[in-house]
LOFILO-305854 format. One record per residue (C-alpha): z, y, x; residue number from 1. Coordinates in nm, 3 decimals. Layout:
N
+---------+---------+---------+-----+
!       w !       v !       u ! num !
+---------+---------+---------+-----+
!       Z !       Y !       X ! NUM !
...
+---------+---------+---------+-----+
//
This chain:
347
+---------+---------+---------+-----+
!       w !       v !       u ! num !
+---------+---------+---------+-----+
!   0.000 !   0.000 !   0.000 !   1 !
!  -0.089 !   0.361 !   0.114 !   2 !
!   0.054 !   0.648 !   0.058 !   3 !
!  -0.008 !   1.023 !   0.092 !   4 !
!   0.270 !   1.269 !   0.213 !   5 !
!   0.290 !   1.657 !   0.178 !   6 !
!   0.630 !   1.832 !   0.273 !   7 !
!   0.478 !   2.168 !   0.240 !   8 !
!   0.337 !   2.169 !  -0.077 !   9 !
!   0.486 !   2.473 !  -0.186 !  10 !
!   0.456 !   2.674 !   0.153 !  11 !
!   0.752 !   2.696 !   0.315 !  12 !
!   0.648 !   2.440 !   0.615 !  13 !
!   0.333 !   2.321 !   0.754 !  14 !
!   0.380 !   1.958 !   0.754 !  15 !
!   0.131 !   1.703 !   0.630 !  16 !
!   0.171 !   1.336 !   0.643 !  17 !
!   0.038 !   1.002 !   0.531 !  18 !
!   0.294 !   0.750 !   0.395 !  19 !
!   0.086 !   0.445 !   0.385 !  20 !
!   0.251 !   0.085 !   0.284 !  21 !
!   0.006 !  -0.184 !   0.373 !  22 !
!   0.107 !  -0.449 !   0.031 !  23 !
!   0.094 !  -0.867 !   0.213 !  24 !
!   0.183 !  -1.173 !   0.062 !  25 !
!   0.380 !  -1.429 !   0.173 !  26 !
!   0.230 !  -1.765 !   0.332 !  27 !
!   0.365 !  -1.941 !   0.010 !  28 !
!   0.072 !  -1.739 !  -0.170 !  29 !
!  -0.247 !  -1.772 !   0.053 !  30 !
!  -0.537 !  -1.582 !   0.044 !  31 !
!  -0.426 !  -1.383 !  -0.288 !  32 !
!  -0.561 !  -1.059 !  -0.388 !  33 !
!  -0.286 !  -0.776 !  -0.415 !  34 !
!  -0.307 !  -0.726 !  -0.794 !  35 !
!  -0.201 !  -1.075 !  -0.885 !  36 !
!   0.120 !  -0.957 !  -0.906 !  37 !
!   0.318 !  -1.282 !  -0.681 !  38 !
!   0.554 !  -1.011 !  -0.556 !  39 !
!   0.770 !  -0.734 !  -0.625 !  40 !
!   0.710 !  -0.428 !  -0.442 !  41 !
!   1.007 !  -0.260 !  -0.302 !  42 !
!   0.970 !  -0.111 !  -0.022 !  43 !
!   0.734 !   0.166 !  -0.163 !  44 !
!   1.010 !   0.300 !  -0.361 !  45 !
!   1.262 !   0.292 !  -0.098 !  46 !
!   1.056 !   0.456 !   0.159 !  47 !
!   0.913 !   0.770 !  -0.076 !  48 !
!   1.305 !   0.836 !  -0.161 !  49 !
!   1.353 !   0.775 !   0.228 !  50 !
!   1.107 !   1.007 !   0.323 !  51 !
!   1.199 !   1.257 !   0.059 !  52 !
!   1.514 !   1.336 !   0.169 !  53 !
!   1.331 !   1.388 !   0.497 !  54 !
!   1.178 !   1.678 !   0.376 !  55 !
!   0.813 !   1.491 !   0.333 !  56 !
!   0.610 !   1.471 !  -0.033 !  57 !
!   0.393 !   1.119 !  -0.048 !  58 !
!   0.063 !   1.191 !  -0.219 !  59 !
!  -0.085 !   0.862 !  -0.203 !  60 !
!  -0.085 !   0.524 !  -0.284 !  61 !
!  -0.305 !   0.223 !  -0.169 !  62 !
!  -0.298 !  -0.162 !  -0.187 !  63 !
!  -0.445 !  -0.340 !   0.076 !  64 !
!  -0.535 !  -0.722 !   0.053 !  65 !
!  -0.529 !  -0.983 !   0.363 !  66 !
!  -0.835 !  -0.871 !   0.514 !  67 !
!  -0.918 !  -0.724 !   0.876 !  68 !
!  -1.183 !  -0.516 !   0.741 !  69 !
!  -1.033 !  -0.358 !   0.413 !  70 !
!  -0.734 !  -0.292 !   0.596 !  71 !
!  -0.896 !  -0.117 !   0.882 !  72 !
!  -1.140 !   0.129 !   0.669 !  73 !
!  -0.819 !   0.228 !   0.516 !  74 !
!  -0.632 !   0.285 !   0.817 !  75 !
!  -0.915 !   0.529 !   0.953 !  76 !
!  -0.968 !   0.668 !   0.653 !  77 !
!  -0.620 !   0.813 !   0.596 !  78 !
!  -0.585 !   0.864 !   1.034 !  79 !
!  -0.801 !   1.130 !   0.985 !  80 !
!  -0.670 !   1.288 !   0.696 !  81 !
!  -0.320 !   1.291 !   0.748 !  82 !
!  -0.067 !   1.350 !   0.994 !  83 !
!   0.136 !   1.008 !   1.000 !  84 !
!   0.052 !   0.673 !   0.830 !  85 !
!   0.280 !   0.409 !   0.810 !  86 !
!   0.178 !   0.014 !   0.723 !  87 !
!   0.468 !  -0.212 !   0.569 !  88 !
!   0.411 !  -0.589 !   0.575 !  89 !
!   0.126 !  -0.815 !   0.765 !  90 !
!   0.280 !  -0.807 !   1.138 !  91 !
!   0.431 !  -1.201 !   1.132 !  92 !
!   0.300 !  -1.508 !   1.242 !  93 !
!   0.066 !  -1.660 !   0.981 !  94 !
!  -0.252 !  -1.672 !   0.917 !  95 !
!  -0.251 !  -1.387 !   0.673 !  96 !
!  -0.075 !  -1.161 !   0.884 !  97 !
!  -0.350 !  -0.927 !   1.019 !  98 !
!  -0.224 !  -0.585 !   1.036 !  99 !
!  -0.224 !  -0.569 !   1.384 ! 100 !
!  -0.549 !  -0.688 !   1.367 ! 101 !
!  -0.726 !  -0.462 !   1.126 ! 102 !
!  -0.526 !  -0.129 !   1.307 ! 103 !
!  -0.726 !  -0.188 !   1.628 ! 104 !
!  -1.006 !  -0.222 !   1.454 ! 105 !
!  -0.996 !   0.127 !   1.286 ! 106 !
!  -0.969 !   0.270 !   1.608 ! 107 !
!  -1.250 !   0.066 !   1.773 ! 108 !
!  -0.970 !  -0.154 !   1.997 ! 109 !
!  -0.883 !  -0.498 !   2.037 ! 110 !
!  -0.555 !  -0.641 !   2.086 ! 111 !
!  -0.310 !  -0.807 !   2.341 ! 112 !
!  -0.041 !  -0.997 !   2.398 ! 113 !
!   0.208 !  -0.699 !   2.500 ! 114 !
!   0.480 !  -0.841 !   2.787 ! 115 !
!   0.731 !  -0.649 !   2.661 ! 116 !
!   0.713 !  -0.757 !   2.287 ! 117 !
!   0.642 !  -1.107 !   2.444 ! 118 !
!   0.956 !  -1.099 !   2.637 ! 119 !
!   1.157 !  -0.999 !   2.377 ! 120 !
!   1.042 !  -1.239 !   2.166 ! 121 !
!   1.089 !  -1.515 !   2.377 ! 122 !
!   1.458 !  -1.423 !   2.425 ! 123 !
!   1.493 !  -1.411 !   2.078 ! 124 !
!   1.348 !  -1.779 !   2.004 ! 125 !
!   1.523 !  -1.928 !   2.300 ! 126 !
!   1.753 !  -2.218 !   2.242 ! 127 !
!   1.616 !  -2.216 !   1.853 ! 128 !
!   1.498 !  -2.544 !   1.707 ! 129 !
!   1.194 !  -2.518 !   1.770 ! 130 !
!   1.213 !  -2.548 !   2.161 ! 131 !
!   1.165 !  -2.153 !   2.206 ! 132 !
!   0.817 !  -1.918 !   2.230 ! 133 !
!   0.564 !  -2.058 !   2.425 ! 134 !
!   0.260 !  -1.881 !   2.551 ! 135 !
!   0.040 !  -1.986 !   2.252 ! 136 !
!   0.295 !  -2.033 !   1.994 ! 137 !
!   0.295 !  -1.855 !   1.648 ! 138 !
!   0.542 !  -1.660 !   1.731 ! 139 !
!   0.341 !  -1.471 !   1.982 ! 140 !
!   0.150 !  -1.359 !   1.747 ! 141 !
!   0.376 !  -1.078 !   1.673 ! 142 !
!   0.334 !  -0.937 !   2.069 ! 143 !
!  -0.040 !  -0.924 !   1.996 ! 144 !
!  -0.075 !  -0.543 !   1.927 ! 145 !
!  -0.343 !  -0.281 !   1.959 ! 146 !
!  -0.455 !  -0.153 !   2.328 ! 147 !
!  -0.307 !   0.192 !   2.238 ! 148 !
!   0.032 !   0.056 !   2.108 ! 149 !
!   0.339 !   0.256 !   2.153 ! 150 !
!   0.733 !   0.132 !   2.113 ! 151 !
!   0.959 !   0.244 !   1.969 ! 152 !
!   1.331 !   0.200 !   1.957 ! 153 !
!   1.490 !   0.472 !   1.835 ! 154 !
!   1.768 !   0.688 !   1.951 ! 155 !
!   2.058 !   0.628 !   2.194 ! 156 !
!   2.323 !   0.519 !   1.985 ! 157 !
!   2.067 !   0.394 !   1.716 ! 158 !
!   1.866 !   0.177 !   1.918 ! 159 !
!   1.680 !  -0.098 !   1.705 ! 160 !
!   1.715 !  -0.459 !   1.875 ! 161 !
!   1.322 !  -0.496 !   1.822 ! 162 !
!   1.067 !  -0.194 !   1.819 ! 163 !
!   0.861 !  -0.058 !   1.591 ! 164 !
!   0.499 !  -0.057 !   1.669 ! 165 !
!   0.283 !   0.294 !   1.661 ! 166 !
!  -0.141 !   0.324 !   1.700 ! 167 !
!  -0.177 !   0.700 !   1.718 ! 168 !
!  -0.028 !   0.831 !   1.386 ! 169 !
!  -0.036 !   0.479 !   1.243 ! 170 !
!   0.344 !   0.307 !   1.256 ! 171 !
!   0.366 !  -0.047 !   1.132 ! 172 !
!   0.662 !  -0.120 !   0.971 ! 173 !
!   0.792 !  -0.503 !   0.859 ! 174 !
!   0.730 !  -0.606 !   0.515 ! 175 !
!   1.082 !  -0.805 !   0.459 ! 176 !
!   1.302 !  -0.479 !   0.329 ! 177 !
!   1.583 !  -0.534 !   0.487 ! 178 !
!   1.411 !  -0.501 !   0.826 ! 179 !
!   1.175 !  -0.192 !   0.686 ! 180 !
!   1.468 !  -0.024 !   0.595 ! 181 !
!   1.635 !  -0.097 !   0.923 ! 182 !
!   1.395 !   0.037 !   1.121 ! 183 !
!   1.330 !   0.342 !   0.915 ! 184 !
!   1.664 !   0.429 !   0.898 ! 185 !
!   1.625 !   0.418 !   1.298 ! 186 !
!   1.330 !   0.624 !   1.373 ! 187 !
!   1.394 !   0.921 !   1.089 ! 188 !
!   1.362 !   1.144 !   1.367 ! 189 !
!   0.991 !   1.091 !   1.390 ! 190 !
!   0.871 !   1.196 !   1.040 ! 191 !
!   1.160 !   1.433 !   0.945 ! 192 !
!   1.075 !   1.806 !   0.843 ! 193 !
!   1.334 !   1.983 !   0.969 ! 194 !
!   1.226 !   2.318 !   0.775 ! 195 !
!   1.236 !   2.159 !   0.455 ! 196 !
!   1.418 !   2.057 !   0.179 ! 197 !
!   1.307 !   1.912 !  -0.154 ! 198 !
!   1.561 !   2.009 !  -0.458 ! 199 !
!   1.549 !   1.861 !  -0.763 ! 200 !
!   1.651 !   1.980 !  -1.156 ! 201 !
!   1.700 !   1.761 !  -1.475 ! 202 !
!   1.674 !   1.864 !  -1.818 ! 203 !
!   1.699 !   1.581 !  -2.110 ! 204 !
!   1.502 !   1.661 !  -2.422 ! 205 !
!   1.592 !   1.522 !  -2.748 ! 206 !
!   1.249 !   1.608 !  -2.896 ! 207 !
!   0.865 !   1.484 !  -2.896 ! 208 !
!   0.687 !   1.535 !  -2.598 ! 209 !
!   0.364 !   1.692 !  -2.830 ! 210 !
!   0.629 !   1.936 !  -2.989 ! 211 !
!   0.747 !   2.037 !  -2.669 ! 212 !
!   0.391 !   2.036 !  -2.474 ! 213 !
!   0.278 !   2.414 !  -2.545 ! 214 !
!   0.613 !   2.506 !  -2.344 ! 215 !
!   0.522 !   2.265 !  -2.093 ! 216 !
!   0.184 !   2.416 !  -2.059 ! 217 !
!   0.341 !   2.773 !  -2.039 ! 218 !
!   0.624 !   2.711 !  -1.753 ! 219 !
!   0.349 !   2.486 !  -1.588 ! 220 !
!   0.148 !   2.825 !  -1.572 ! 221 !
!   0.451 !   3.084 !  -1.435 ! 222 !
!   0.536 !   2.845 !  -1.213 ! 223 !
!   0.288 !   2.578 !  -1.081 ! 224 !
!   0.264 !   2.746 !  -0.733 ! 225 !
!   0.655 !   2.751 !  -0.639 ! 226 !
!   0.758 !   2.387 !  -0.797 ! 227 !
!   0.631 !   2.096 !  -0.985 ! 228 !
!   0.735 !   1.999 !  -1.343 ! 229 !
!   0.687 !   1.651 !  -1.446 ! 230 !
!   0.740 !   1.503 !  -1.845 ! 231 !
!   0.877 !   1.152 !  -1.875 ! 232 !
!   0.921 !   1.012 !  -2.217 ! 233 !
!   1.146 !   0.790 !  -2.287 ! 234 !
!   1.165 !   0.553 !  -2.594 ! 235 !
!   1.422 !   0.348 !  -2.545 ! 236 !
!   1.731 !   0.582 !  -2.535 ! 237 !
!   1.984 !   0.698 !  -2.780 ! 238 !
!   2.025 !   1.030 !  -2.611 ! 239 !
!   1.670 !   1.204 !  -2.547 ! 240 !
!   1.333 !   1.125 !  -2.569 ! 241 !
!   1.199 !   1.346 !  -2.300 ! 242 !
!   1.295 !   1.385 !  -1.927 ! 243 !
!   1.211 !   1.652 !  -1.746 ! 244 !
!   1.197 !   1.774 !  -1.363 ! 245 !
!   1.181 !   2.066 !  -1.169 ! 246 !
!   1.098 !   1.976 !  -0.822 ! 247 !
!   1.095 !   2.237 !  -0.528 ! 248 !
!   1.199 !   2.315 !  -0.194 ! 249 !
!   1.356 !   2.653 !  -0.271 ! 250 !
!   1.682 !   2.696 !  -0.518 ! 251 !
!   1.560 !   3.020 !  -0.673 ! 252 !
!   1.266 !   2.879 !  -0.875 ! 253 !
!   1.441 !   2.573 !  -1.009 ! 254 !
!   1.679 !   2.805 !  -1.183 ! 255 !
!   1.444 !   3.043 !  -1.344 ! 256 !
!   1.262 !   2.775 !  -1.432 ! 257 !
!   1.552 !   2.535 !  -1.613 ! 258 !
!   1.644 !   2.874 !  -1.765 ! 259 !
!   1.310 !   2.983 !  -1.837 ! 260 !
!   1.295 !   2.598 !  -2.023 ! 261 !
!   1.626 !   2.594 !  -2.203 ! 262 !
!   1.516 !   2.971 !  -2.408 ! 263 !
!   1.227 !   2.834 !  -2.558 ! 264 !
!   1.220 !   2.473 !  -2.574 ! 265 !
!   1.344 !   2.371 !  -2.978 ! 266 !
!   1.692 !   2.464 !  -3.043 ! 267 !
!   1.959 !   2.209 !  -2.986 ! 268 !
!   1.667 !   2.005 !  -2.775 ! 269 !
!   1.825 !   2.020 !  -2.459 ! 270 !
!   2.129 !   1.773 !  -2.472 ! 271 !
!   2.356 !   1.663 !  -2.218 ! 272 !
!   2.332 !   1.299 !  -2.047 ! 273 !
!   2.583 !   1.190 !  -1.839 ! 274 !
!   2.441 !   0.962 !  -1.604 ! 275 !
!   2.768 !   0.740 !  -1.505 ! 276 !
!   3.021 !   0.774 !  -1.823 ! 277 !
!   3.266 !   0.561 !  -1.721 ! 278 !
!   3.374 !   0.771 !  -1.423 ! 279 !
!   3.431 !   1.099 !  -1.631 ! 280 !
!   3.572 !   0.829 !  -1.995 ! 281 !
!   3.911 !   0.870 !  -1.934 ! 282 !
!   3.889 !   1.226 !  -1.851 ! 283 !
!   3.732 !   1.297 !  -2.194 ! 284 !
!   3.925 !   1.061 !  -2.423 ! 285 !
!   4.238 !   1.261 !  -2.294 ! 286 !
!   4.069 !   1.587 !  -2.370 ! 287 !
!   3.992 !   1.487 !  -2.734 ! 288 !
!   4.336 !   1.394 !  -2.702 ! 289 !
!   4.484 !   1.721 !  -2.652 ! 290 !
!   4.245 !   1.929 !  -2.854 ! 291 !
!   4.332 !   2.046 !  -3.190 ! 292 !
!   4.112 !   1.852 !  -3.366 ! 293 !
!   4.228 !   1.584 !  -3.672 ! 294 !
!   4.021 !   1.308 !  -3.464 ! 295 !
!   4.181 !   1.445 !  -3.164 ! 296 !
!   4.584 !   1.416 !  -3.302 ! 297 !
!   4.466 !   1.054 !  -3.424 ! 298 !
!   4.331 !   0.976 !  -3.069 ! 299 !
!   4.659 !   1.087 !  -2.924 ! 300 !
!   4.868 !   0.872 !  -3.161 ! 301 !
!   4.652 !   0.559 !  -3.031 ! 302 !
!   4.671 !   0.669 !  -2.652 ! 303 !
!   5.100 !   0.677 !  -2.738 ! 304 !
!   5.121 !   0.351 !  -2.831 ! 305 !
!   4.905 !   0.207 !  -2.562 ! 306 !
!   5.114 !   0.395 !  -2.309 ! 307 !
!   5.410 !   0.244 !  -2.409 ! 308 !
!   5.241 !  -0.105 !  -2.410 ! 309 !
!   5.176 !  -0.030 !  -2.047 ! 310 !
!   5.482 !   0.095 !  -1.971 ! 311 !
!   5.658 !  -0.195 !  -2.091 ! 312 !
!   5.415 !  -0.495 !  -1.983 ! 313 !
!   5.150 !  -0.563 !  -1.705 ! 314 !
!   4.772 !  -0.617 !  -1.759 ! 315 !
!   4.801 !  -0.980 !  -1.727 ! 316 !
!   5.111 !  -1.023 !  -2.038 ! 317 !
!   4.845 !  -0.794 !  -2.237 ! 318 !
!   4.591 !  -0.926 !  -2.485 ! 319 !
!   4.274 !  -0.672 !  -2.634 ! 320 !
!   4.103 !  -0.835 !  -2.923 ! 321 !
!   3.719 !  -0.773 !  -2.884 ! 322 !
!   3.410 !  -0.896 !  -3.127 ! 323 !
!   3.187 !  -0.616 !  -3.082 ! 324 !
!   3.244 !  -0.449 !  -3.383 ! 325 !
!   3.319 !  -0.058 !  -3.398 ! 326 !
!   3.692 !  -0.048 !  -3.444 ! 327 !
!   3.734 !  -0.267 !  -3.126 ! 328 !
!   3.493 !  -0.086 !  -2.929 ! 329 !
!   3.658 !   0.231 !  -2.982 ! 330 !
!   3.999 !   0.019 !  -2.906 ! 331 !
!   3.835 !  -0.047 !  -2.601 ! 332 !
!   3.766 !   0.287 !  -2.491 ! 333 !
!   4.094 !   0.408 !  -2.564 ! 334 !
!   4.264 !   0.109 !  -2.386 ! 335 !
!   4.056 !   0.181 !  -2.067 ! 336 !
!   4.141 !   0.555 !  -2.047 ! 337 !
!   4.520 !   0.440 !  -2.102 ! 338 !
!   4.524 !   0.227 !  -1.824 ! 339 !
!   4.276 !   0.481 !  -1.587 ! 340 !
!   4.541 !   0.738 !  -1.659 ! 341 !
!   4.841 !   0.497 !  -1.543 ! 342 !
!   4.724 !   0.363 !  -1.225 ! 343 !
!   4.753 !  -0.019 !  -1.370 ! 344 !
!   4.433 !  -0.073 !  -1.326 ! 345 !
!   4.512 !  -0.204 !  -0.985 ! 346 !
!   4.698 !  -0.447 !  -1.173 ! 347 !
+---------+---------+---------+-----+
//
């Protein structure tokens, strides 16, 4: 898969790049096409968010089948466009592992069996069961690498047991996650953009995204050139049906936007959504609590008589009756903010 990067979209920082993920598939699935759908992506998402934070935008997306030649029209292609690309997956020692392979080919090279990656590698299959690397074992296939390839390690203090290989602005990254995401976390220095920041603005809409598209279309217009504004729908939740986002690298904009949105989208629209409830549930149910409210004094009276109960007894000599019905569910509620509020939850 292929992606493209812009951290200076909005003009604060010159800094292009190419996030490209190069999509393989196991050796359990030979020879498949990468719209089959025999895995789950993951490391795409991870490394945009990664990136992100970095202060780099990805633009673009490609997935890249098994073959030398696909893989290294795509590889020149974005070279030239952008300033980094990075590869995930295709660097092991099957048959179908030709990333290496189709990366020297974009740049008109062939590859070798590089005596550093070889050494390492034979210190790392020493003493296993299968007798250790030899010279034209499969696991050499992973030193085979591109002319022009670079290592890279990361920095002191961060230093990755095995390097990450580089063509130019090309870096190949594993496809297993765990390892992608160890070596990116690793080499962050290399792709992040220091001058730049991405920020980021919610706003939960509990109307239709048509009746709410003519205000779309206006902020989109005031303010396409200093953030972006993206419409999710959503209709599966209780709370909104509409998600939007303000994305920018400046604070300024994201305000007058979100205010600029909250004026003259419908009345009442814009709702609340509280994204982990159980961390703020005991907080509230107290609040109702104290309030003067005729739920509130009722909601005290319960919270009484479960203090005592804890007070009086541990967790494990009390009993809660639940079927799922309201009356227990709000029993529930209550019960949990009693015992947040006591400190037995330890118990």
């Amino acid at each position: 898969m292929w992606q493209g990067l812009d951290g200076g979209r909005y003009g604060n920082a010159e800094w292009s790049s190419l996030l490209s993920f190069a999509l393989f598939f196991p050796p359990t699935v030979p020879q498949l096409p990468p719209h089959q759908g025999q895995t789950q992506d993951t490391n795409s998402f991870f490394m945009c968010q990664t990136l992100r934070s970095l202060g780099v935008k990805v633009e673009k997306v490609s997935v890249v089948g098994d073959e030398v030649g696909a893989i290294a029209e795509e590889v020149a292609s974005f070279s030239g466009r952008y300033r980094h690309v990075l590869t995930s997956g295709g660097i092991g020692p099957t048959h179908d592992d030709v990333t290496f392979e189709g990366v020297a080919r974009a740049f008109g090279e062939t590859t070798y069996t590089h005596p550093e990656l070889a050494s390492l590698l034979r210190g790392f299959y020493r003493g296993r069961a299968n007798g250790g690397a030899s010279t034209g074992g499969p696991e050499m296939k992973l030193a085979r690498v591109p002319l022009s390839a670079r290592l890279h390690y990361g920095q002191e203090g961060a230093r990755l047991p095995y390097p990450l290989v580089s063509v130019r602005n090309v870096y190949v990254f594993p496809g297993i996650p765990a390892l992608l995401r160890r070596a990116l976390a690793g080499l962050e220095h290399l792709f992040r953009n220091k001058g730049l920041r991405y920020s980021t603005r919610e706003l939960f809409v509990d109307a239709e995204e048509t009746a709410i598209a003519p205000v779309l279309d206006e902020a989109h217009q005031r303010f396409s050139r200093k953030l972006s504004l993206g419409s999710y729908p959503d209709w599966t939740s209780n709370y909104y049906r509409v998600k939007l986002t303000l994305d920018s690298d400046s604070e300024g904009p994201l305000e007058e936007a979100r205010h600029f949105l909250a004026e003259r989208l419908p009345p009442g629209s814009v709702v609340p959504l509280v994204k982990d409830p159980v961390s703020v549930s005991a907080r509230d149910v107290y609040r109702l609590a104290q309030s003067e409210s005729r739920l509130g004094q009722k909601v005290a009276a319960a919270l009484k008589i479960l203090e005592e109960a804890l007070a009086q007894y541990s967790l494990l000599e009390i009993c809660v009756g639940f079927n799922g019905g309201k009356d227990c569910t709000a029993l529930l509620h209550l019960f949990h903010a009693a015992v947040s509020r006591s400190g037995t939850a330890r118990g």
